[in-house]
Structure formats: structure tokens, C-alpha cells
C-alpha positions in Angstrom: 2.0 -23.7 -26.0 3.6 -26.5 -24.6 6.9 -25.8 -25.6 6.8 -21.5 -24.0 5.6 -23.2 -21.2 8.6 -25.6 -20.6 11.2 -22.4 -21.8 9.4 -19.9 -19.2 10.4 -22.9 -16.6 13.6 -22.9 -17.4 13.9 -19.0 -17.3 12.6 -18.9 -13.9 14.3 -21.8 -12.6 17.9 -19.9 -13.8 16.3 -16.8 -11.9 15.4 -18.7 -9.2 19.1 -20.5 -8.8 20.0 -16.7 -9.2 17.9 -14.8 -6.3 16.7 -17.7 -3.6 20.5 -18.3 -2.3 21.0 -16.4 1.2 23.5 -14.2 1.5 26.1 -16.4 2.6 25.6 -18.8 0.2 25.1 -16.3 -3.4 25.5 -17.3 -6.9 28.1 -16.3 -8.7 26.9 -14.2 -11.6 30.9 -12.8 -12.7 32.6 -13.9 -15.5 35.5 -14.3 -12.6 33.8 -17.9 -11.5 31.8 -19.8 -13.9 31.1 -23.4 -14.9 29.5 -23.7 -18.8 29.0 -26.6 -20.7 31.5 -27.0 -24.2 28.2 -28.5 -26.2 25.8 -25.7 -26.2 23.3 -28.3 -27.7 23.4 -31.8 -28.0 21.5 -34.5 -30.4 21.6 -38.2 -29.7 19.7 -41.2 -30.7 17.5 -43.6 -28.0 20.8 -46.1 -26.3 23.3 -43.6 -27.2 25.5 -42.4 -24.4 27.5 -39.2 -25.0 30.1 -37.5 -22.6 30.0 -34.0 -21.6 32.8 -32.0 -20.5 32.1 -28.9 -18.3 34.7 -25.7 -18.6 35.9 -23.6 -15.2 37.4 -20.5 -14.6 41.3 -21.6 -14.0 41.7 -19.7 -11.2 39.3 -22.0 -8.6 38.9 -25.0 -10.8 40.5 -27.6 -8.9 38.0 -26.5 -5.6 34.8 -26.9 -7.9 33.2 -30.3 -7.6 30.6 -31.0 -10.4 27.7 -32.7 -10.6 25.3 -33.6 -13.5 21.2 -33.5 -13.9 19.0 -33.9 -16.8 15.6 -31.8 -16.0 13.5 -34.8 -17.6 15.1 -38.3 -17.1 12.2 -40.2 -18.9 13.8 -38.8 -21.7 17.9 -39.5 -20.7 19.9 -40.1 -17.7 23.1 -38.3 -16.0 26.3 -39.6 -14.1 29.3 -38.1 -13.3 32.3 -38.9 -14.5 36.2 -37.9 -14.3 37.4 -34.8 -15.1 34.1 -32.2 -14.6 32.4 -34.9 -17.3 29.5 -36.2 -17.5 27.8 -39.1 -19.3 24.5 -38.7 -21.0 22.0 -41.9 -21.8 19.3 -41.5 -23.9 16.1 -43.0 -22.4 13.6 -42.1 -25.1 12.6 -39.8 -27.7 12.1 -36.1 -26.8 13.5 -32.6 -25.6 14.9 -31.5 -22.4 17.7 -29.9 -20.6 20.7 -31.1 -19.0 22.3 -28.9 -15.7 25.6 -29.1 -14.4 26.4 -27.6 -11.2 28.5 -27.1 -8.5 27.7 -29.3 -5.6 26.9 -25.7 -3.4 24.9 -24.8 -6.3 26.9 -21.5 -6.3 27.7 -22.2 -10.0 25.4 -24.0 -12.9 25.0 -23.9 -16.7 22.4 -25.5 -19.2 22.6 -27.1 -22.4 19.8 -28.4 -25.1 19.0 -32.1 -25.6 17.3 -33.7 -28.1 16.9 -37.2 -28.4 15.5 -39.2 -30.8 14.4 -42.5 -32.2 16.2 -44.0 -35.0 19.0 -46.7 -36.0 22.2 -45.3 -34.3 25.1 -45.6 -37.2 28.1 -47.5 -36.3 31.3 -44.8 -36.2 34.8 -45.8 -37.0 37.7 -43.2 -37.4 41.3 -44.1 -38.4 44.4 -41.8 -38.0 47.4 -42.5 -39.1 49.5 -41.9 -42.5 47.6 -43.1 -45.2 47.7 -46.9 -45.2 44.5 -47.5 -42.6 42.8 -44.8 -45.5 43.8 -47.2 -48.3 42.5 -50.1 -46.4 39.0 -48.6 -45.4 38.3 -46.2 -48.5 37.1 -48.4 -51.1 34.6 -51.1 -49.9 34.2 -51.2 -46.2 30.9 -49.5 -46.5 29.1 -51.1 -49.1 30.0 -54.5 -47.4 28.5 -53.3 -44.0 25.5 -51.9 -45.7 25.1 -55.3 -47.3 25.1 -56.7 -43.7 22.3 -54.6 -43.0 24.6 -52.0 -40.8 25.0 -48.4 -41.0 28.5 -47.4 -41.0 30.2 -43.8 -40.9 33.6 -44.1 -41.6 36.1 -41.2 -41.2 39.6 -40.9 -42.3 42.3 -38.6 -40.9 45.5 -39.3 -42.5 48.9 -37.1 -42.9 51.4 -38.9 -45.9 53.5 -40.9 -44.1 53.0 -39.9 -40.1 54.8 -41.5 -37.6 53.4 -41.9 -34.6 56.1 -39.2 -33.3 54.6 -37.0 -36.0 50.9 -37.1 -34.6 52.3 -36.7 -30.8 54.1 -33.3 -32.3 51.0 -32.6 -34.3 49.5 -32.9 -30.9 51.5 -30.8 -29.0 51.7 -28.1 -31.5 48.4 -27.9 -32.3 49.3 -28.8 -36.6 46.2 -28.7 -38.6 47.9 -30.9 -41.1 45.6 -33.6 -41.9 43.4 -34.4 -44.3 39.9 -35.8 -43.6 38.2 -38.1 -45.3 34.9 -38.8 -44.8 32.0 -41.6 -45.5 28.5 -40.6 -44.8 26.0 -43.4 -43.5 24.5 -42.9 -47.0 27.8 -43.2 -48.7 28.7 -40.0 -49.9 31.9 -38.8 -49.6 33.4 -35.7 -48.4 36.8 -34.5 -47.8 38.5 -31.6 -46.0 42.1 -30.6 -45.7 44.4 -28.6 -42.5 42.5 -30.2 -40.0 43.2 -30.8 -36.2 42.9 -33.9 -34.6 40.7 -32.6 -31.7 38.3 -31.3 -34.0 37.7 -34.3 -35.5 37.9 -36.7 -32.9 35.2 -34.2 -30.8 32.8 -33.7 -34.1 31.2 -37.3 -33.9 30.5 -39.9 -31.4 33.0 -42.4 -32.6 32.0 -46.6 -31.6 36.4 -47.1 -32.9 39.0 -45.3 -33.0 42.1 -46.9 -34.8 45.7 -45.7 -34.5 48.9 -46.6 -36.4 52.6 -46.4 -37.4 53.9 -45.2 -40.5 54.7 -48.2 -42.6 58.6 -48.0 -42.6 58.7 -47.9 -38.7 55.6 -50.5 -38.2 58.0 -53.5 -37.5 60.0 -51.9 -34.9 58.6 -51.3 -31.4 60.3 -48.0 -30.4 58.0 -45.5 -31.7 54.5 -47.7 -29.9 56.6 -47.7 -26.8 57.5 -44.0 -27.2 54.3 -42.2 -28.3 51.1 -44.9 -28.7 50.2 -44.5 -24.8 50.2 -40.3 -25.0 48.8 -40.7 -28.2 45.8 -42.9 -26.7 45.8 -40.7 -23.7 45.1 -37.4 -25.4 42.6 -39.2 -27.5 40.3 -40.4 -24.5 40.9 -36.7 -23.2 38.7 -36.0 -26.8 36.6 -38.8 -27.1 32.6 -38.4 -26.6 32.0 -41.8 -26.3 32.4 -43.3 -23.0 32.5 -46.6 -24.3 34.8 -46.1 -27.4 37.2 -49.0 -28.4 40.5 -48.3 -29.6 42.2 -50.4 -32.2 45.6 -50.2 -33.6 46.2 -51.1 -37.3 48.4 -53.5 -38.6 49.8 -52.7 -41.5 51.8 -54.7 -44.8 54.7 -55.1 -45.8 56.2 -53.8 -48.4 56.3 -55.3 -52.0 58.8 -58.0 -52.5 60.8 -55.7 -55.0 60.9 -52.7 -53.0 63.6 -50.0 -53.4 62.6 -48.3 -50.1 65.4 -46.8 -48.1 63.2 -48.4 -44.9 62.9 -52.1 -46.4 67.0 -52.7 -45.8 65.9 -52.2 -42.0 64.1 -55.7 -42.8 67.1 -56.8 -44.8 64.9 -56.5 -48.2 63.0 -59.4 -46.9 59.3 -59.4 -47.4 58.4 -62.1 -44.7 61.2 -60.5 -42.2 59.2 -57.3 -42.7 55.7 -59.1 -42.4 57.3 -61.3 -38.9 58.7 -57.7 -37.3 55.5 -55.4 -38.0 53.0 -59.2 -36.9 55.5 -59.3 -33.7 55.5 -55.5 -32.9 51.9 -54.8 -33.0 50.7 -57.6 -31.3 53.3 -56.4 -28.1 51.9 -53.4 -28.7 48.4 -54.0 -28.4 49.2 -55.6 -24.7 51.5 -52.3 -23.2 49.4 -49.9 -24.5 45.8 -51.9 -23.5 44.5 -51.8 -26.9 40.9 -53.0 -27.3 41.5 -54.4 -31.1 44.1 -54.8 -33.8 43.2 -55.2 -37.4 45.4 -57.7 -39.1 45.2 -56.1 -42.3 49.0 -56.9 -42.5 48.2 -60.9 -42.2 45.2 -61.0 -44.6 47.8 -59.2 -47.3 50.3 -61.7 -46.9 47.9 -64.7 -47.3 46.7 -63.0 -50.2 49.9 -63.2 -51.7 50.4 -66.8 -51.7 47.6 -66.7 -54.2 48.2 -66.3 -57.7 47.5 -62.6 -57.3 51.1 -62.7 -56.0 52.7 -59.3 -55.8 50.1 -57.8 -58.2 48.1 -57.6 -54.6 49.6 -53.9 -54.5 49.7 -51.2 -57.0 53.0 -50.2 -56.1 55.8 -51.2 -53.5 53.3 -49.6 -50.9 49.5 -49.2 -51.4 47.2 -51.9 -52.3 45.4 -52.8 -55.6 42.3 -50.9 -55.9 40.6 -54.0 -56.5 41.3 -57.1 -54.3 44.0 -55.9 -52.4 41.3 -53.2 -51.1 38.8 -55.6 -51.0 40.8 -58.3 -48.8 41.7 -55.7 -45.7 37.8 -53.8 -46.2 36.8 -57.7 -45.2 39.3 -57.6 -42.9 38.4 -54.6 -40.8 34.5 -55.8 -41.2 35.2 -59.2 -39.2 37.4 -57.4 -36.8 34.7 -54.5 -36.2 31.6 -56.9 -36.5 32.9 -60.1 -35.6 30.8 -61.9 -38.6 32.1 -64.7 -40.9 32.5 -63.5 -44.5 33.2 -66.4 -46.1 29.5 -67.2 -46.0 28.0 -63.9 -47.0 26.8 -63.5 -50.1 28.5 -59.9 -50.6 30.4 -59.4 -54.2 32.1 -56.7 -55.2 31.5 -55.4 -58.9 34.8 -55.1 -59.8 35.9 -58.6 -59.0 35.3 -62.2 -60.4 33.5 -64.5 -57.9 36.7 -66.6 -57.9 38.6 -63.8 -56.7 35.7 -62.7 -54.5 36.0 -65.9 -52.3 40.0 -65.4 -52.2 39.8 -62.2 -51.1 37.1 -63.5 -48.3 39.4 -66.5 -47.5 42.9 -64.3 -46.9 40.9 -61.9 -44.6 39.1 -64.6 -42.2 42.3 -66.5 -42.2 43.9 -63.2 -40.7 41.3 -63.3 -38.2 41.7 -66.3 -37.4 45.5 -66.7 -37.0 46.7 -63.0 -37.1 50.3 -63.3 -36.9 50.6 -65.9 -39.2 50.7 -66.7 -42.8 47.8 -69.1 -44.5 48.9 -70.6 -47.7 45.6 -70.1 -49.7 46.0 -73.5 -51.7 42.8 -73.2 -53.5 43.8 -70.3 -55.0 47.5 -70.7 -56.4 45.7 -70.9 -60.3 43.7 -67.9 -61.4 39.8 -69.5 -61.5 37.8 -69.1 -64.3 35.5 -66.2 -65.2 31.9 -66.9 -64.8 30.9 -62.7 -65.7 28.4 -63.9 -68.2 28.2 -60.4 -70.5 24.6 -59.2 -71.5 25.3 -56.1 -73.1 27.9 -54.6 -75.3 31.5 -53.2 -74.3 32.7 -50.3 -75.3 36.6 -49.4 -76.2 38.1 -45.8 -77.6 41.7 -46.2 -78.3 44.1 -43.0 -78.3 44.6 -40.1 -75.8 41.8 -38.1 -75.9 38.8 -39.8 -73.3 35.6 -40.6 -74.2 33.3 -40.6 -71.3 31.2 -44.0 -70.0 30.3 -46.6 -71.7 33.4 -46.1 -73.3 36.9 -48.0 -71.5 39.9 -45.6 -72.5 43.0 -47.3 -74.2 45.0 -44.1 -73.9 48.5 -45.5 -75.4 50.0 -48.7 -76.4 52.9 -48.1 -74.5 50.3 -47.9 -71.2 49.2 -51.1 -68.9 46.9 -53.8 -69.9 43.5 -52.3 -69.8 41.5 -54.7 -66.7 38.3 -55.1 -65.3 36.7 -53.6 -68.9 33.2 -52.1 -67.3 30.1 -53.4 -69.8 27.5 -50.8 -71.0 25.6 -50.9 -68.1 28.4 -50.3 -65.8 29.0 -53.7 -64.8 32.5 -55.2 -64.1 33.6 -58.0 -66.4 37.1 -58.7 -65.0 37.9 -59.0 -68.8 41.1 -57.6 -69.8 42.7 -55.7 -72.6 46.3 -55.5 -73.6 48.6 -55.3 -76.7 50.8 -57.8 -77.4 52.3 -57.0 -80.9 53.6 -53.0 -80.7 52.0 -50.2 -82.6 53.9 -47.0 -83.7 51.8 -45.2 -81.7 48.8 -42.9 -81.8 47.0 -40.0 -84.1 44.8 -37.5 -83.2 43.2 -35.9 -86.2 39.9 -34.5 -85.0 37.7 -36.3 -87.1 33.9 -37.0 -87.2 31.9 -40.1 -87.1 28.4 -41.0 -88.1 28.2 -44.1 -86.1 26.8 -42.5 -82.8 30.0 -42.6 -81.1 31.0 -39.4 -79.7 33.7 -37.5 -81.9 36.3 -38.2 -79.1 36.1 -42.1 -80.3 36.7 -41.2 -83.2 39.2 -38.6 -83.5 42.2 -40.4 -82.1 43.5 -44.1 -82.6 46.2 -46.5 -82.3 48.3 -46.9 -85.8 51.4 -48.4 -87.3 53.2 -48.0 -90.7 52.8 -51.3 -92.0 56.2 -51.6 -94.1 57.9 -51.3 -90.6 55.6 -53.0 -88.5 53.9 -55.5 -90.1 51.5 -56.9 -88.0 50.3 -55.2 -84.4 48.3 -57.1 -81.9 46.2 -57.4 -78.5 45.2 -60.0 -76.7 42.3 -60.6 -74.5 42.1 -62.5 -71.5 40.3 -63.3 -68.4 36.8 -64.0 -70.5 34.4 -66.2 -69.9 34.9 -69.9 -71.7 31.7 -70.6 -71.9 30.4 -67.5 -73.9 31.0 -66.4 -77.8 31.8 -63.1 -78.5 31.2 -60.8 -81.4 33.8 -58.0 -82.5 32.8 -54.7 -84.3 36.1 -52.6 -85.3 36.3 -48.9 -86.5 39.0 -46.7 -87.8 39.4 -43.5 -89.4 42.0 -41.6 -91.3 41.4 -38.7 -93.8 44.2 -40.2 -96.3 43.4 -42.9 -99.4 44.2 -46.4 -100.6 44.2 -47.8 -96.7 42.5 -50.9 -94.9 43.2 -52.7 -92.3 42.8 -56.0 -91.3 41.4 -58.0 -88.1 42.2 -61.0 -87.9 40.8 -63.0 -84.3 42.2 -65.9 -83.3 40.4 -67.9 -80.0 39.1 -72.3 -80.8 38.1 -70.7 -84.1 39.2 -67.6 -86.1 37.3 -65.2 -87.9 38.8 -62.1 -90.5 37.3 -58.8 -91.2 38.3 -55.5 -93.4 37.4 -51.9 -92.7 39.0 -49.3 -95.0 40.0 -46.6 -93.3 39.7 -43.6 -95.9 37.3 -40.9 -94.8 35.2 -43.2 -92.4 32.3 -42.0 -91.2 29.8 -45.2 -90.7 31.9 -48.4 -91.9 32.5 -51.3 -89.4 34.0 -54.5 -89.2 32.0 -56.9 -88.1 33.3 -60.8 -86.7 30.7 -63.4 -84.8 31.0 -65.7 -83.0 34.3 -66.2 -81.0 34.9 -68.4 -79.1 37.6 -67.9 -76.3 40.7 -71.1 -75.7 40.6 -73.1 -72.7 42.7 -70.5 -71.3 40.2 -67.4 -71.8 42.0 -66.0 -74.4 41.3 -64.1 -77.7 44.1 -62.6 -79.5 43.2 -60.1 -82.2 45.4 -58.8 -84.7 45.5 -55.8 -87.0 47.7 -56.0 -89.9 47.6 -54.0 -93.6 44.6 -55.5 -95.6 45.1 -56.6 -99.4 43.5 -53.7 -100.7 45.8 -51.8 -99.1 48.5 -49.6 -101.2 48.8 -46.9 -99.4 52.9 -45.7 -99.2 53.6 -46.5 -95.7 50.6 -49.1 -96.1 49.2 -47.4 -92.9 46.3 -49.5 -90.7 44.7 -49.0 -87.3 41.9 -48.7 -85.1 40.0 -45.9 -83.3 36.9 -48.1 -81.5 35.9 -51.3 -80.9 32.7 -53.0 -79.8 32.4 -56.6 -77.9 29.1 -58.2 -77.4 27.8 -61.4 -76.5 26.6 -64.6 -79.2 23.4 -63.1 -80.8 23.4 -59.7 -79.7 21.1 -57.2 -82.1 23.9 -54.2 -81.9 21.8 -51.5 -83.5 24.6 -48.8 -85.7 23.4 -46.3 -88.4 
């Protein structure tokens, strides 16, 4: 009853405003002069403040003079601002209406507010070409939800944008970027062709970070050129009157680079790193930027680690692992302005040894943003303390088995790192061959071991007479754990076996013939890893072997930890 009470009031205050003015003093009720509000409706939390923007006919707009009114203002607060805006502060939780007018009251429009109580989410959005999207993507979130707060996260990014490419996507209106979004609860969403107004008007953003394509990052043309019109149209679109911009440093590129761009920098990774330190800290001062995130820095320190050039995954884009996880610590300390070195926060998919350099590189780039901190704790890989619980699971060959299973598609391809346990869990444990194999079979064939048929179907082989002996090698394990191996393999032909030899402090042999093998395992306990964290396994033709080409390989294979009751039909 309450609530057709409070709409009847506002029905008859708009007739009111409508029928009470005198004759020389009417409301306009033509489409010819009007004032309306761009949000029809409008939802804020308690603190939040929010600005409003007001549209005008063209033809008198520059004679109106606007002012703002919320009907309740136990529930939120009005100001004028520049610009027929208007800044909304929520006061406390409820429903009301907010009025803008024309200061004759000739003109006036209403728009719904609700306000509520509740944690406001912190909202950072990026734009830029892809490299801000690589930095924020991966780990940003789950760090500031370990901090206890809520983060939203958007990503606009066009491949490769200059900062002359967004002022021309600006002026002609290009929907040409994609959006990237990360939800307060961490889901994930993402949209293509979109406009930068759009998204810069669809959320209250706390940051808004800008930056130059990576070839041009070191050279202060394009900030001088475009990052003030840039910044200007941006706080044209912004809802939040207290927004903070930031501009993004970015890395340089890897050592090795073939990049047309890196001979601007006289191939020279620290030249590059110097320019782009230089160019965006002069930047930051012209253009009155609130922030800059030395994501560039914390890279740099990271590679005086052992990580080295391995920090990125190509000669542009970081590592999914701790490259990401060194600039998402970056951006956190920049944006939140805690000290990660003493959080507890560790990612899944790296060692705690790598955890704390990745910690160490970003603070450092806080701390001393345009220069380089040699990370001398760190110039030896640490050891693995990943204690495993539970068995790991690896299907060798081209067709994918799905989770628990690791995929070793070829053994042509990469080491296999970071092998993920049963459970999900990260071990940092890697995988690679060392000793060739011909190459791979796919025969479509069954298994009774409880493995799907996709483990068992495919494998890595060689012809014994003309490769002898094929090998992998493990590394990265933990030194103070033993490990037990359980190999498979399947062919549908006769007279083969192969055999696994492991070699870590102490050695251990197994056989599995390969004929027609539906259930039959090799089975090896107990190894124990070198000082290094090493285990090299090797596969060669076992002495029961007289088959023509004398033909061995493997389809699967199980690690678990000392003891482990591995239950197989």
C-alpha cells in the first residue's frame, strides 16, 4: 500500500509541475524542449557515488541551467556537477526518485533509485591491445579474493592497438573490441565488436587503465599525441566521479626477438625495458595520470631469476604460470597498496619457491619502478616441496583423454610441466623425452584396466632395431619423496615387450608385453629422485622380445607416492 502511495505522489507531483505554472512561466510539454535523464533507473550500493548525465534538446541547450534533487535524501544525496551532471551518494538502503530540472522549473525529468546495503565490489577496466589482458586474466582475482576483496575485472582489448588506434576507434565510433569479463564471483564472460562507450558507461569503474601497443611503448610520441584525448573522452563516459586512471607499463620484448619493432631498440632487451620505464613514467606527469602499473619492471626482475627468458611464452606474452602470476601481484599492490611478500596467497600451478619469486619481482617493481632488482635468491631453481598424495595420471599419443589424465600428445612436442595430480592439484613436476621415439600409433584399442579407451588406443613407439633405446626424464620432483611407476602399452601384434628401466639414487626394471593387452601393468616401487630431482625412465625392447622390428612402447603411465594402495582390475 505503501509503495501506490509513494507512485500516486509522484504522478501528481509531475501533474502538478505540469498545471500550477502561470502563464508566463508554462512547462514545456513538446518534444521541441526537453531535459531526460540517460539512466532510466539506477542501482547503487550504501557509499557509492554515481554520476548522472542529463540530455537537452540541441537547439536551447547551452541556455538550460540544470540542477539535481533526490525526492528522499535519507536514502542518497544530489550535487551538480559539470556538463548537465549530476553526482548521486548513497545514504542508505531504500527506494526513491531522483529530479533533474531546469532552474525555472520549465523543464524536469525522473529517474528510479534503488540503493542498497551490501559490500560494494572493487571495478578495474583495462583497454589497450592485449598485453594489460595478459597481465590481469589469470590470477588477479583469486589473489584479491584471498585478501578478502571483491574484484570485477574487465578487459577491453583490440590485437595490437595503438593508442592512435583507440583515438580512431573513438572518433569512428569502431565496435572492434573484444571484452573480457571477470565477475565478482569469478566467472568469466566474453563478448566481441564492442564500443568503448558502452563499456566504459555499463559499470561504475573504481580504475580505469590505458596503454600503448607494445612496439610503440618505449617511444613518447603516440602518449604525447593521443593519451590526453584519449583520457578526455574517457572522463566524458565515466560514472564514477572519483575514478582513477592508470596507465600500464608494459615488457619488453624477449631477448631473442625477431620483431620488425625490437630494431627500434637496437635488439636490446634492457634498451627496450630503459625507453618503455622512461616513456611512461613522462607520461604519467603530462597527461596527470593517477597510477602506473610497473608490470614492465616486475618482468624484468623476474628475469634475472633462473626463470630467465622462459618468463614469456613467446617473444611477446607472458608464461601462463609465473610470468602471469608476477604482473597479477603487480597490479594487486599497485591497486591495493598491500605487501605481498607476506601474504600467504599461493597459486596452484606454482612451487612455493617460485611462489615467493614471483612475490619478490613484483614488490621490487613497486618499490623502485623504473629499475631493475637483481633477484639474488633466486638465480638457482629451489627445490620442490609439492609433497604428492594421490596418483598422476599420463596418456601418451594424440588422441586426449580428459582429467585426471595429463596428455603427452607427441614426442616431438614440449616437455610436459606442471603435471596436475588426481585431485587436480599442481605438482610443478615435469615430463619430457630425452631419448627419441619413432613416433606414435593410434590403433583404437580397448583396455580392461579402467582407463578410458582413449588411454589406451594411442601410444608413443619405436622400432627397436633402429632405435634402440627411447627415453624420458623427469624433473622438478620432490627429493624427499619415493615414487612408484605403473606402465601400460598395447599393440594387437605378437612376440613384443618392452622394457622400463628407471634410473634416480636407485634403479628399478619392469616388463610389460605388449600383445593384445587388456589388464597387464608394469609395476616399479620405490624411486627415489637424485639430488637434482631427477628420474630418468627408459624404454627399450625387453628379452622376450622377437618380434621383426622388435617393436616397444607405452600408451599410459601411473605415478604415485611410497606406499600408495593403487587399486587396478
Amino acid at each position: 500500500m505503501k509503495s501506490i502511495t509513494f507512485i500516486l505522489g509522484i504522478i501528481m507531483l509531475a501533474i502538478f509541475a505540469f498545471t500550477s505554472c502561470t502563464d508566463d512561466n508554462d512547462v514545456y510539454p513538446s518534444n521541441d524542449k526537453f531535459v531526460r535523464i540517460d539512466q532510466t533507473s539506477l542501482s547503487i550500493v550504501v557509499g557509492e557515488k554515481f554520476k548522472v548525465t542529463a540530455t537537452t534538446d540541441e537547439a536551447n541547450a547551452d541556455s538550460y541551467k540544470l540542477t539535481w534533487s533526490v525526492l528522499d535524501t535519507d536514502i542518497a544525496t544530489a550535487t551538480d556537477a559539470d556538463n548537465n551532471t549530476g553526482v548521486i551518494t548513497a545514504v542508505a538502503a531504500g527506494t526513491t526518485v531522483i529530479k533533474v530540472e531546469t532552474i525555472d522549473g520549465r523543464l524536469v525529468y525522473f529517474a528510479d533509485l534503488t540503493v542498497s546495503e551490501g559490500e560494494r565490489s572493487v571495478k578495474v577496466l583495462t583497454i589497450g591491445s592485449g598485453i594489460s589482458n595478459d597481465a590481469t586474466i589469470s590470477y588477479l582475482h583469486d589473489i584479491a579474493k584471498n585478501e578478502g576483496l571483491p574484484l570485477v575485472i574487465g578487459n577491453l582489448s583490440s590485437a595490437g592497438a595503438s593508442l592512435e588506434d583507440h583515438m580512431k576507434n573513438i572518433t569512428e565510433n569502431q565496435g572492434v573490441y573484444q571484452y573480457n569479463r571477470i565477475a565478482a564471483d569469478g566467472g568469466l564472460n566474453t563478448q566481441n565488436n564492442q564500443l568503448l562507450k558502452t563499456v566504459i558507461k555499463s559499470e561504475n569503474w573504481d580504475y580505469i587503465a590505458i596503454e600503448e601497443a607494445l612496439p610503440l611503448s618505449g617511444k613518447l610520441e603516440g602518449y604525447q599525441t593521443y593519451l590526453p584525448q584519449i583520457l578526455e573522452y574517457i572522463k566524458e563516459q565515466a560514472t564514477n566521479p572519483d575514478v582513477k586512471y592508470i596507465l600500464h607499463q608494459p615488457w619488453a620484448y624477449a631477448q631473442n626477438a625477431l620483431e620488425e619493432a625490437f630494431a627500434d631498440y637496437d635488439n636490446d632487451q634492457i634498451q627496450m625495458f630503459n625507453a618503455i620505464a622512461n616513456a611512461t613514467s613522462r607520461a604519467k606527469e603530462f597527461a596527470q595520470i593517477d597510477i602506473t602499473i610497473p608490470s614492465g619492471t616486475a618482468i624484468q626482475n623476474g628475469r634475472t631469476s633462473y626463470v630467465a627468458e622462459s618468463i614469456l611464452r613467446d617473444n611477446t606474452y607472458l608464461n601462463m604460470n609465473i610470468g602471469r602470476f608476477i604482473t597479477a601481484c603487480t597490479w594487486f599492490e599497485a591497486l591495493f597498496g598491500k605487501d605481498l611478500t607476506t601474504s600467504s596467497y599461493k597459486s596452484d600451478n606454482l612451487s612455493n619457491f617460485d611462489t615467493h619469486l614471483a612475490k619478490e619481482a613484483a614488490h621490487s617493481a613497486i618499490i623502485a619502478p623504473k629499475n631493475i632488482t637483481d633477484l639474488i635468491d633466486y638465480k638457482e631453481q629451489g627445490p620442490n616441496e609439492f609433497v604428492l598424495e594421490c596418483p598422476i595420471y599420463i596418456d601418451f599419443g594424440p588422441i586426449e583423454s580428459a582429467a585426471p589424465f595429463n596428455n603427452y600428445r607427441f614426442p616431438t612436442d614440449a616437455m610436459l610441466g606442471n603435471l596436475k595430480d588426481e585431485q587436480g592439484n599442481a605438482t610443478a613436476f615435469q615430463l619430457g623425452v630425452e631419448e627419441r621415439f619413432t613416433g606414435v600409433l593410434e590403433r583404437g584399442l580397448e583396455n580392461l584396466l579402467g582407463f578410458p579407451k582413449t588411454a589406451s588406443e594411442d601410444m608413443f613407439f619405436s622400432d627397436g632395431i633402429t632405435i634402440p633405446v627411447s627415453s624420458f626424464k623427469m624433473s622438478y620432483l620432490n627429493r624427499d619423496q619415493k615414487y612408484t611407476f605403473v606402465f601400460y602399452g598395447h599393440i594387437n601384434d605378437r612376440l613384443t615387450e618392452t622394457e622400463f628401466h628407471i634410473i634416480g639414487k636407485n634403479e628399478g626394471v619392469g616388463y610389460v608385453v605388449n600383445d593384445d593387452n587388456l589388464n597387464r601393468v608394469a609395476i616399479i616401487q620405490d624411486i627415489e629422485p637424485t639430488d637434482e630431482g631427477t628420474i630418468t625412465i627408459k624404454l627399450q625392447p625387453g628379452p622376450n622380445n622377437t618380434q621383426w622390428a622388435k617393436f616397444f612402447g607405452v600408451n599410459a603411465m601411473i605415478i604415485t607416492p611410497e606406499g600408495y594402495e593403487l587399486l587396478l582390475p
